[in-house]
Kinemage of the C-alpha trace (Angstrom):
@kinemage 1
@onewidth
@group {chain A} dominant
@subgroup {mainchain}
@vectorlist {calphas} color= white
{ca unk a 1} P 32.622 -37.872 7.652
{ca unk a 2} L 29.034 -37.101 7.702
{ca unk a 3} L 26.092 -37.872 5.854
{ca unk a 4} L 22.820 -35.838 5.323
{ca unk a 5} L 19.725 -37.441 7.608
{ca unk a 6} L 17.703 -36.888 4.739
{ca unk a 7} L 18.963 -37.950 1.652
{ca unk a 8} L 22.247 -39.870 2.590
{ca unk a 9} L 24.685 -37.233 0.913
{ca unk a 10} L 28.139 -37.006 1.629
{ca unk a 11} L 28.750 -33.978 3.338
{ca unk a 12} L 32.082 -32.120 3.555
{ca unk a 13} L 33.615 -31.075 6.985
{ca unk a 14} L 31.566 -28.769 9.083
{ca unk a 15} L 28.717 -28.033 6.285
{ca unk a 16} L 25.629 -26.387 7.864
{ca unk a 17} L 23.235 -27.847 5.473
{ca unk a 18} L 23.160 -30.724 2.680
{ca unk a 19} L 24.145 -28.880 -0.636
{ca unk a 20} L 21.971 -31.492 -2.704
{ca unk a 21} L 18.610 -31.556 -0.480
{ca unk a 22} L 18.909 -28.256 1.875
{ca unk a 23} L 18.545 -30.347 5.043
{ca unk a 24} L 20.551 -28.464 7.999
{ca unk a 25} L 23.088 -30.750 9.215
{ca unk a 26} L 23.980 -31.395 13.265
{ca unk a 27} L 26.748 -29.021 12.878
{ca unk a 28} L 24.197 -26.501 11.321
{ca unk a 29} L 21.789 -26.683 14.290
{ca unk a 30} L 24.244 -26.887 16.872
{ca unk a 31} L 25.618 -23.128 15.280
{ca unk a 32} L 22.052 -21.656 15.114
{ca unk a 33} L 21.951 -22.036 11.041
{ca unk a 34} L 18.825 -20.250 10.497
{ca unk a 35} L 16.957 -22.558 7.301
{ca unk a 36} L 16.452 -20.339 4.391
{ca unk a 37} L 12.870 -20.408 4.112
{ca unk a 38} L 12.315 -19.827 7.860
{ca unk a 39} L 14.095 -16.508 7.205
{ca unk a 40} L 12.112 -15.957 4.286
{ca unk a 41} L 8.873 -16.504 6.150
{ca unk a 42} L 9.939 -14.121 8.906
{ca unk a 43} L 11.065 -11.536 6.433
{ca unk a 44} L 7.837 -11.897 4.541
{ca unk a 45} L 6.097 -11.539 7.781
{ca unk a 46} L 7.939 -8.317 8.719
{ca unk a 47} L 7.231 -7.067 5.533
{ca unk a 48} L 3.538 -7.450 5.603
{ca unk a 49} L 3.090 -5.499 8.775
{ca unk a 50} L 5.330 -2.991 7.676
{ca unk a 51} L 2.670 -2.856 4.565
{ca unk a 52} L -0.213 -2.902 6.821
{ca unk a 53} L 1.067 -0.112 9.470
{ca unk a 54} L 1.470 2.040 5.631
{ca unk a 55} L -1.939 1.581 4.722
{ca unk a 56} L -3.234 2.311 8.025
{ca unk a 57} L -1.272 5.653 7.896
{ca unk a 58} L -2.511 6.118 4.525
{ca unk a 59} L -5.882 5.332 5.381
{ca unk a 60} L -5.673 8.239 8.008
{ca unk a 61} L -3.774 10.611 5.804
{ca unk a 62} L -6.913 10.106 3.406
{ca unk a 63} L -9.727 10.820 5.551
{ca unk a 64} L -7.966 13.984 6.713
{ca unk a 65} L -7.530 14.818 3.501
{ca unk a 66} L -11.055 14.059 2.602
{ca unk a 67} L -12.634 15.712 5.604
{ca unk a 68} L -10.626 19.300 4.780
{ca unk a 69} L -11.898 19.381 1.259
{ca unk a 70} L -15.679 18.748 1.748
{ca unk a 71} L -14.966 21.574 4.567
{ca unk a 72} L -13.504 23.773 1.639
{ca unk a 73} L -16.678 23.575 -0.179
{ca unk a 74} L -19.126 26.030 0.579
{ca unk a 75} L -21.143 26.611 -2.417
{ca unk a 76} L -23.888 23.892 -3.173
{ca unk a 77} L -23.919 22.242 -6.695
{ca unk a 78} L -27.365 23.493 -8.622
{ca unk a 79} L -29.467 20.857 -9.481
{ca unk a 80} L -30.874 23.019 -12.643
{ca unk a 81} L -29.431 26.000 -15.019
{ca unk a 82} L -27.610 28.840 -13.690
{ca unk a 83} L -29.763 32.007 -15.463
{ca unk a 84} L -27.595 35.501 -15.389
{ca unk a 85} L -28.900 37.743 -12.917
{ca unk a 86} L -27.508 40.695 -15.492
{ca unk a 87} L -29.025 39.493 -18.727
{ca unk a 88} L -30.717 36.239 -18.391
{ca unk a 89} L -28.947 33.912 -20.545
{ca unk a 90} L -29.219 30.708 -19.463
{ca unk a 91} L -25.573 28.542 -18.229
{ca unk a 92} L -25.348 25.023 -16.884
{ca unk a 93} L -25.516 24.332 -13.175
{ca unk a 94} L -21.714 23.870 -12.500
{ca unk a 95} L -21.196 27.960 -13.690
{ca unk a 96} L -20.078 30.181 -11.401
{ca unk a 97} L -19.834 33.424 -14.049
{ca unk a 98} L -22.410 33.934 -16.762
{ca unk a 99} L -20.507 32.843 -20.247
{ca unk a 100} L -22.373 35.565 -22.416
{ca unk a 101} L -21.506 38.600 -20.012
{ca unk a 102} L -19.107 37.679 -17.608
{ca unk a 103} L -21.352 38.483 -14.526
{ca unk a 104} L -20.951 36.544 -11.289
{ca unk a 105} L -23.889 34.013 -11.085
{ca unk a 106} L -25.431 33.687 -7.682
């Protein structure tokens, strides 16, 4: 019969680890009984990196992304009013198209 090195527990035949303290046992050791938390901590560990290669990729996927669309722009924003080349009504710097005639602001 054996008893757990750490709290004194009788333990049935062949147990890997104490059921009342989670101590692995002799026989536990000499099997290769990973301890739960140890395989929690190297599954936690695996699970970060995989988190940090997906940011990185994401990271990489954004500046692409980023660097396409400021070379799709190609007309500067106005700092003041857009006035209609057609018949001078004045529109706000964002317009592209006058909003009294329809004209194509330049």
């Amino acid at each position: 019969m054996e008893y757990c090195s750490r709290c004194g527990e009788k333990l049935p035949e062949g147990a890997y680890f104490c059921f009342k303290c989670g101590t692995r046992t002799t026989a536990g050791a000499a099997a290769g009984a990973t301890i739960p938390i140890e395989e929690l901590r190297y599954n936690l560990e695996k699970a970060a990196q995989e988190v940090q290669k997906a940011f990185s990729r994401a990271a990489k996927e954004m500046d692409e992304a980023l660097r396409k669309a400021r070379e799709g722009i190609k007309e500067p924003i106005r700092s003041g009013p857009a006035y209609c080349p057609q018949c001078g009504e004045r529109n706000s710097p964002s317009s592209r198209f006058c909003h009294k005639c329809g004209k194509k602001l330049d």
